[in-house]
C-alpha positions in Angstrom: 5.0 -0.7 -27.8 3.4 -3.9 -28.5 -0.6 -4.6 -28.7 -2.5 -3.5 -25.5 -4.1 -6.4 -23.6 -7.5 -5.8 -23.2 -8.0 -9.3 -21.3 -9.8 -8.6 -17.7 -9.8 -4.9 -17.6 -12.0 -2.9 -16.1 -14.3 -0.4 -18.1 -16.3 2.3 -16.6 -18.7 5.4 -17.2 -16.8 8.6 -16.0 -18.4 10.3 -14.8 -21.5 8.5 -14.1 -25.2 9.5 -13.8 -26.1 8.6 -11.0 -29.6 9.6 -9.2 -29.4 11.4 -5.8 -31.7 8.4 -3.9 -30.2 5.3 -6.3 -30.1 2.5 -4.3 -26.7 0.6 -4.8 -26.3 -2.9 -6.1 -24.9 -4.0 -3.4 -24.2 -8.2 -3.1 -21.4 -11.0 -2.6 -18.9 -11.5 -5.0 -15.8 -14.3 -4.7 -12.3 -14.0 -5.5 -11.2 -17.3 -4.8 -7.7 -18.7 -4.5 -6.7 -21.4 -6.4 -3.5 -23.1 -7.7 -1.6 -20.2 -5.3 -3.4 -17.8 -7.5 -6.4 -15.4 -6.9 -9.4 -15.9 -9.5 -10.4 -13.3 -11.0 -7.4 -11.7 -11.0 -9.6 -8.0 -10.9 -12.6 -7.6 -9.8 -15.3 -5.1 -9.7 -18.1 -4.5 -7.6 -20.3 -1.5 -6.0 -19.5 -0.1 -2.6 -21.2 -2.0 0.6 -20.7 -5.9 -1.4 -19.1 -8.3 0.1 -16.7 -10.7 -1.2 -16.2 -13.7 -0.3 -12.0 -15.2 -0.4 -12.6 -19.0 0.0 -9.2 -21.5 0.0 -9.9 -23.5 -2.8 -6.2 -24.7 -3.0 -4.3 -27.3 -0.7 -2.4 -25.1 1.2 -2.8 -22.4 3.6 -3.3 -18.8 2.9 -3.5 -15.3 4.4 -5.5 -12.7 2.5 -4.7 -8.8 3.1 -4.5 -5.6 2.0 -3.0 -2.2 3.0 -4.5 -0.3 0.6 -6.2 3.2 2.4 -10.0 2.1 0.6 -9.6 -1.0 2.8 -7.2 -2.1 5.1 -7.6 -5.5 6.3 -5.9 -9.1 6.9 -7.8 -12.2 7.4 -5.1 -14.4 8.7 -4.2 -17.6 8.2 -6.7 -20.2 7.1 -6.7 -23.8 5.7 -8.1 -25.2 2.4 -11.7 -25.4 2.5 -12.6 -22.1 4.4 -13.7 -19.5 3.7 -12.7 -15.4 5.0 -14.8 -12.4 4.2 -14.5 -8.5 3.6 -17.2 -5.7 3.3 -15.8 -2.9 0.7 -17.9 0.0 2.0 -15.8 2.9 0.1 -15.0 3.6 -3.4 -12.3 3.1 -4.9 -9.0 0.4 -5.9 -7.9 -2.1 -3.1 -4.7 -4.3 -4.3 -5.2 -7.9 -2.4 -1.8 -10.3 -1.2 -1.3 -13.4 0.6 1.0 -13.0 2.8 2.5 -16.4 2.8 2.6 -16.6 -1.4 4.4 -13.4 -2.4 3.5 -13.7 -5.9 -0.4 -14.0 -5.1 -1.9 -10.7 -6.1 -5.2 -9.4 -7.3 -7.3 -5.7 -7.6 -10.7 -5.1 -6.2 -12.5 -1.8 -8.0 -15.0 -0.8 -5.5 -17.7 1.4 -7.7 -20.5 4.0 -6.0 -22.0 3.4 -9.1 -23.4 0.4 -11.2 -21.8 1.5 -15.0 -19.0 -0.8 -15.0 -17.6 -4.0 -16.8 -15.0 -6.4 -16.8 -14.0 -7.3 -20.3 -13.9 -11.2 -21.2 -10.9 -13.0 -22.8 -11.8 -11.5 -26.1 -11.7 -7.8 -24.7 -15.7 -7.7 -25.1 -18.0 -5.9 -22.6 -21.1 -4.7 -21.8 -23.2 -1.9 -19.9 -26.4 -1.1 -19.4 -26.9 2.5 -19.2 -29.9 2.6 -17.2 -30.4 6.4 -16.7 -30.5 7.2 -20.6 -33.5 4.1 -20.4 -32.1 2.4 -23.2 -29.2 -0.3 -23.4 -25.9 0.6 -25.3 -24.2 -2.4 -26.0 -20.4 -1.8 -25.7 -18.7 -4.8 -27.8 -15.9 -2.8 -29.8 -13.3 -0.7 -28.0 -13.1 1.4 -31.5 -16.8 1.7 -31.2 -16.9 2.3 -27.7 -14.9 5.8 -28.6 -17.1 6.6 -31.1 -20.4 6.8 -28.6 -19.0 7.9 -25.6 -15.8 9.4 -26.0 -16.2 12.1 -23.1 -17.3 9.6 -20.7 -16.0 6.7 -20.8 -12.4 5.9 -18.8 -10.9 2.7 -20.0 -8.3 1.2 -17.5 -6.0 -1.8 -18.0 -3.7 -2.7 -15.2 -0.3 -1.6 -16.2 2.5 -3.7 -15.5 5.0 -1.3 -14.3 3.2 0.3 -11.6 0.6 -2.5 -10.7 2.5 -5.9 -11.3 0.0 -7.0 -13.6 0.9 -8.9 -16.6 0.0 -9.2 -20.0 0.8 -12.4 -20.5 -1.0 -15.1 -19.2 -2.4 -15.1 -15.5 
C-alpha cells in the first residue's frame, strides 16, 4: 500500500449532536462542469440544498444519477446553462454525464452541519457548535487523538468508487 490521498475527502462527526428542533443549513452549492470534468469532484452539503450543475465547457452535457438518495437526469443542455437538483435525503448520490462516460463526481448529502471537505494539503476544519467551542481539525494524527470515537474519515476508494488518487 502506498500513502493514502487525503486530497478532497470528506470528513464527518459520527455520530453527530444534533438538537431535536436544529434548523438545517440548507443553501445552493455548484458542481460545475468544466474541461468534460465535474468541479469539485465531491461535494458535501446538508439535506434540502440545492446545487446548481451549470455547463461551463463548450460542449453539451447531460447530468444524472441513479443513485436510490436521488434519482434524477437533467437532459441535455448547451454550454452556458445551467440545470438544478434539490437533495432532500441523506446520504451519497454518485453524478454522470451521460454523453462523457468518464465524467463522474459524489454528492454527500448531510442531516447534519459537522462536516468538511479537506483542501489540497489534506487540511480541514469543523466547528462543533453544540460543545460551544470551536475545535480546529488541521492534523489527521491529531484529529484521532480528540475525537477518536466519533469521527468517520472517508476517502473515496478507487476500486469500488472510480475515484483516483492521482490527479483529477
Amino acid at each position: 500500500h502506498g500513502p493514502i490521498d487525503r486530497r478532497r475527502a470528506v470528513v464527518y462527526l459520527d455520530p453527530a449532536p444534533r438538537p431535536a428542533f436544529e434548523d438545517l443549513p440548507a443553501g445552493r452549492a455548484r458542481l460545475d462542469q468544466k474541461g468534460e470534468q465535474f468541479a469539485p469532484r465531491v461535494l458535501a452539503i446538508t439535506a434540502g440544498t440545492i446545487v446548481d450543475f451549470p455547463n461551463s465547457d463548450v460542449t453539451f452535457h447531460n447530468v444524472f444519477s441513479l443513485s436510490p438518495v436521488k434519482t434524477f437526469d437533467l437532459g441535455r443542455y448547451r454550454p452556458g446553462r445551467t440545470g438544478w437538483v434539490k437533495f432532500d435525503k441523506p446520504g451519497i448520490v454518485s453524478v454522470f454525464c451521460d454523453i462523457h462516460a468518464h465524467m463522474s463526481a459524489f454528492i454527500l448529502i448531510f442531516n447534519h452541519p459537522y462536516f468538511a471537505v479537506t483542501d489540497d494539503a489534506g487540511r480541514y476544519a469543523i466547528t462543533y457548535a453544540a460543545l460551544r467551542r470551536q475545535i480546529q481539525l488541521n492534523d489527521f494524527a491529531r484529529v484521532q487523538a480528540l475525537i477518536n470515537d466519533f469521527l468517520a474519515v472517508r476517502t473515496p476508494d478507487p476500486t469500488t468508487t472510480g475515484a483516483s488518487n492521482g490527479s483529477t
